[in-house]
C-alpha positions as CSV (number, residue, x, y, z in Angstrom):
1,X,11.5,15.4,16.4
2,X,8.6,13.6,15.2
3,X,9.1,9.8,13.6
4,X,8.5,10.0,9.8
5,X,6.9,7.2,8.0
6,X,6.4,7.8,3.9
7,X,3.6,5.3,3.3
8,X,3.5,4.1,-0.3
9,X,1.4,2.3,-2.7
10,X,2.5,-0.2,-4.8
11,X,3.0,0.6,-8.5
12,X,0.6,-0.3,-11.0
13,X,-0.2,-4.1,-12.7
14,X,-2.1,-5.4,-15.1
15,X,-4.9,-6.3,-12.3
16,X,-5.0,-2.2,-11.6
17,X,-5.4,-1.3,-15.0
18,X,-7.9,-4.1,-15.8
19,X,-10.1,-2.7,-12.9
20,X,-10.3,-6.2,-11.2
21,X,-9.9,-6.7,-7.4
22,X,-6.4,-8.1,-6.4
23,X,-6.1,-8.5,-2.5
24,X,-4.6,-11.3,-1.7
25,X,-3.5,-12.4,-5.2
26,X,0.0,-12.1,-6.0
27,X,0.9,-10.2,-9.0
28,X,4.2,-8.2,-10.5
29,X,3.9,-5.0,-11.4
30,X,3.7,-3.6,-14.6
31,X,6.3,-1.9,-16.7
32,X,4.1,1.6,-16.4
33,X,3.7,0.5,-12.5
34,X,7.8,0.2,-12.4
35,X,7.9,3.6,-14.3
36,X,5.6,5.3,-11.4
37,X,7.8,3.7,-9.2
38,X,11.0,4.7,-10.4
39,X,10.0,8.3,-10.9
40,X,9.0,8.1,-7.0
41,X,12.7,6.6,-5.9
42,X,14.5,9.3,-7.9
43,X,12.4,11.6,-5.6
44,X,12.9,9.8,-2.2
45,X,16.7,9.5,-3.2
46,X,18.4,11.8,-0.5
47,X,16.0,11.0,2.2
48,X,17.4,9.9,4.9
49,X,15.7,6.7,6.0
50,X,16.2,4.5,8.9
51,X,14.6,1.2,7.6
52,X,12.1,0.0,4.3
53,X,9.1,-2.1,5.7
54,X,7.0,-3.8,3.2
55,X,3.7,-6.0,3.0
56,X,5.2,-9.6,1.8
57,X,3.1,-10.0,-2.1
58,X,5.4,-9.6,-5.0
59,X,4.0,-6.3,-6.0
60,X,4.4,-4.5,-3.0
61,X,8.3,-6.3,-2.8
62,X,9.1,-5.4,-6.2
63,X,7.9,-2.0,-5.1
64,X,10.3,-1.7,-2.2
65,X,13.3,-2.9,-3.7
66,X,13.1,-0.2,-6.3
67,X,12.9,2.0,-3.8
68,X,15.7,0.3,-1.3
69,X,17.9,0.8,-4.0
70,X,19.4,4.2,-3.9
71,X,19.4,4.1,-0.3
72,X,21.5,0.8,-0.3
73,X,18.9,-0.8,2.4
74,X,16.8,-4.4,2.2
75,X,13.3,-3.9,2.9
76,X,11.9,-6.1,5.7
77,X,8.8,-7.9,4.6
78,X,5.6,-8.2,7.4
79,X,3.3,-10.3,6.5
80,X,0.6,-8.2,8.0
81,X,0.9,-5.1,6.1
82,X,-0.5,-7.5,2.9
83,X,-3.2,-6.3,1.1
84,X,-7.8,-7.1,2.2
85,X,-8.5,-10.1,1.3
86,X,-11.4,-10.5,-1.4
87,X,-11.9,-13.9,-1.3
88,X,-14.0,-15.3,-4.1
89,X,-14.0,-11.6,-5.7
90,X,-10.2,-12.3,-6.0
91,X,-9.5,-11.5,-9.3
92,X,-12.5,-10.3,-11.3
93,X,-13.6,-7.4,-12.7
94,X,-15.6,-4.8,-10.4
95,X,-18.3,-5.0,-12.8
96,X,-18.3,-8.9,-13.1
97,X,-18.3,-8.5,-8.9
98,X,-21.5,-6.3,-9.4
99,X,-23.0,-8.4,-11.9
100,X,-22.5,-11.8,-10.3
101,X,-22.6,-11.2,-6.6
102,X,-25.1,-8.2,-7.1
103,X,-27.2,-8.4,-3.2
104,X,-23.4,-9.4,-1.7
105,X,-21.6,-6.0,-3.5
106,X,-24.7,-3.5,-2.5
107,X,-24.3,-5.0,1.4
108,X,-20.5,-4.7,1.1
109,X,-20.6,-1.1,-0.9
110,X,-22.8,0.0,2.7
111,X,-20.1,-0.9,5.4
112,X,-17.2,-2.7,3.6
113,X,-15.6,-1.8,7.3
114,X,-17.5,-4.3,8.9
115,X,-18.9,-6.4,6.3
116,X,-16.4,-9.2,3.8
117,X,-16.9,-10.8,0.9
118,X,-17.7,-14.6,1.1
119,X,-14.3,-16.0,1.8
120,X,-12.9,-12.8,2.5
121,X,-11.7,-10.1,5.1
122,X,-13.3,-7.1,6.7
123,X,-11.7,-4.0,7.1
124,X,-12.1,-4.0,10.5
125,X,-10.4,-8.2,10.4
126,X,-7.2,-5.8,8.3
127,X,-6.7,-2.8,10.5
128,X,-6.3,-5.1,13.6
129,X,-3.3,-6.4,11.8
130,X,-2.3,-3.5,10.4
131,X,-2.5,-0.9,13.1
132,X,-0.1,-3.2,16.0
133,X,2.8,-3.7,12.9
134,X,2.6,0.0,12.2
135,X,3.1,0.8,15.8
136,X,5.6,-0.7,16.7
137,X,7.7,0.3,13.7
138,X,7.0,3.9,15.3
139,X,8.2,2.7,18.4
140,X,11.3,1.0,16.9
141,X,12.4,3.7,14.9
142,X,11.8,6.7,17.2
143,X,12.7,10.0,16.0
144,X,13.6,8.6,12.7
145,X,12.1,8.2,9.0
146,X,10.8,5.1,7.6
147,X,9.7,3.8,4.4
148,X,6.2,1.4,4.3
149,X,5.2,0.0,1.1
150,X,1.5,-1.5,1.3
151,X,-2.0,-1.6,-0.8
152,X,-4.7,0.8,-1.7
153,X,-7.1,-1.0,0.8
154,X,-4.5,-1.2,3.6
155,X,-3.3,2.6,3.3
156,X,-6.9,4.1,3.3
157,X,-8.1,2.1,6.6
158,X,-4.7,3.5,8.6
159,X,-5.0,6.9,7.7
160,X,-8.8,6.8,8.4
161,X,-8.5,5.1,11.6
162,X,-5.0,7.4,12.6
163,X,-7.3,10.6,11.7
164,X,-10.3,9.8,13.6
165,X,-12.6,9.1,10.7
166,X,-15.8,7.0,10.1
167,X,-14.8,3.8,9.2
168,X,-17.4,2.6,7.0
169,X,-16.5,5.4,4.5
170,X,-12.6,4.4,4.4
171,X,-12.6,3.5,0.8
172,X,-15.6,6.7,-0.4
173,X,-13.4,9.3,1.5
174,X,-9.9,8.7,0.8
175,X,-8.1,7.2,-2.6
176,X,-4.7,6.0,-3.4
177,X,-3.0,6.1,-6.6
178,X,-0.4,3.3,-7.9
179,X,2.7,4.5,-6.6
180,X,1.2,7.5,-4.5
181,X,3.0,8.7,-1.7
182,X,1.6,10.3,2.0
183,X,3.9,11.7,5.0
184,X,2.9,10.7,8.7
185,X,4.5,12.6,11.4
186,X,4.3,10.6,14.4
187,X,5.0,12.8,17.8
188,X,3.4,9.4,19.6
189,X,2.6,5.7,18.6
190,X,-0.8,7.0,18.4
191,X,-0.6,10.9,17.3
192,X,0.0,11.1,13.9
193,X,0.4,14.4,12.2
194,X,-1.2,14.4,8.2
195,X,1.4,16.0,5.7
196,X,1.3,14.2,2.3
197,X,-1.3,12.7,0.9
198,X,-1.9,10.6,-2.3
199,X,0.7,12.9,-3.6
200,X,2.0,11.8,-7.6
201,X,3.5,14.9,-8.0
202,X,6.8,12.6,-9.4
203,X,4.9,11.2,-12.0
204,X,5.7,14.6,-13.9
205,X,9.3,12.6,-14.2
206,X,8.6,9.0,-15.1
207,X,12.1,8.3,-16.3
208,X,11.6,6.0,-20.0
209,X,14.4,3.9,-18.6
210,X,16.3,3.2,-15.3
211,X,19.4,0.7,-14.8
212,X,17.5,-1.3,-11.9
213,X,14.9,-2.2,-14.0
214,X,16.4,-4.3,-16.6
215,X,17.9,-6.8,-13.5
216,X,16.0,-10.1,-13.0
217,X,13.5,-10.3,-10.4
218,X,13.9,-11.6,-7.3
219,X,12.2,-14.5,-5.6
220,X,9.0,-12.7,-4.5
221,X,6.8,-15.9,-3.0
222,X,5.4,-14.4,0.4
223,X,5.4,-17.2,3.1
């Protein structure tokens, strides 16, 4: 038996819909990003899951606990499962980026695998985070199914690294959708089996209002 991991994408905020690059930032979702959300927990509902791992911003928390919550499980926070950081892109528009940083964007847009923003993080500085904490939650929960809640950026350099792909085209070949949901079967900490992906087949049942919702939010400062 293979160890499951459903590897999610936070829900949607107002930084998403605004086009602007969020990384590092912290941000809450949005009430359509807790929708997407919700409609994905009522699917994963009678999984059976072992353990919910999440990247440590309030987003991808906020994310997680909605989807702890039918299962009755606390999701662990790792810090290195947190989004690329942008650094002085951090919060603009992709067209203000394009406008303001125009030579810095076109060398990025070539090999944003190797290549950061001023300030920032290559993809290649992420994955060497990413890939050790992913492992070992293979390792830990052997033969078992697990939850991980992380970024666009983050998602698209695992799979393309777990599938053998060429890294400079991480974020050209593969996409991630607020709240989208993929399926690694692991038969090894290294052999990963493809059979979701980017999958928002729940939105179809984006519930207009669910009890967890309406609670007050946690404490979501990361450390």
């Amino acid at each position: 038996m293979p160890t499951r991991i459903y590897l999610v994408r936070h829900g949607a905020t107002q930084l998403t819909e605004e086009d602007r690059f969020a990384g590092s930032s912290d941000v809450n979702l949005s009430a359509e990003g807790r929708r997407q959300v919700a409609s994905l927990a009522e699917r994963l509902k009678n999984e059976r899951l072992d353990a919910i791992y999440t990247s440590p911003l309030a987003r991808t928390l906020e994310t997680a606990r909605i989807l702890a919550s039918p299962h009755g499980l606390e999701p662990i926070p790792e810090f290195y499962l947190k989004e690329v950081d942008y650094g002085r892109w951090e919060g603009l528009r992709r067209t203000e980026v394009e406008r303001d940083f125009e030579t810095e964007y076109a060398i990025w847009q070539e090999d944003p695998f190797t290549i950061a923003p001023k300030g920032g993080e290559s993809g290649l500085n992420a994955l060497n985070r990413i890939l050790p904490v992913v492992r070992r939650i293979v390792e830990t929960h052997r033969h078992r199914s697990v939850l991980v809640v992380s970024h666009k950026g983050t998602n698209r350099l695992l799979i393309s690294s777990l599938l053998g792909f060429d890294m400079r085209s991480y974020r050209d070949r593969l996409d991630q959708s607020p709240a989208a949901l993929n399926i690694l079967d692991f038969m090894s900490e290294v052999r990963p089996r493809l059979r979701l992906f980017n999958d928002v087949s729940h939105y179809e049942g984006i519930p207009a209002r669910v009890p967890w919702l309406n609670a007050s939010p946690r404490n979501t400062e990361h450390p």
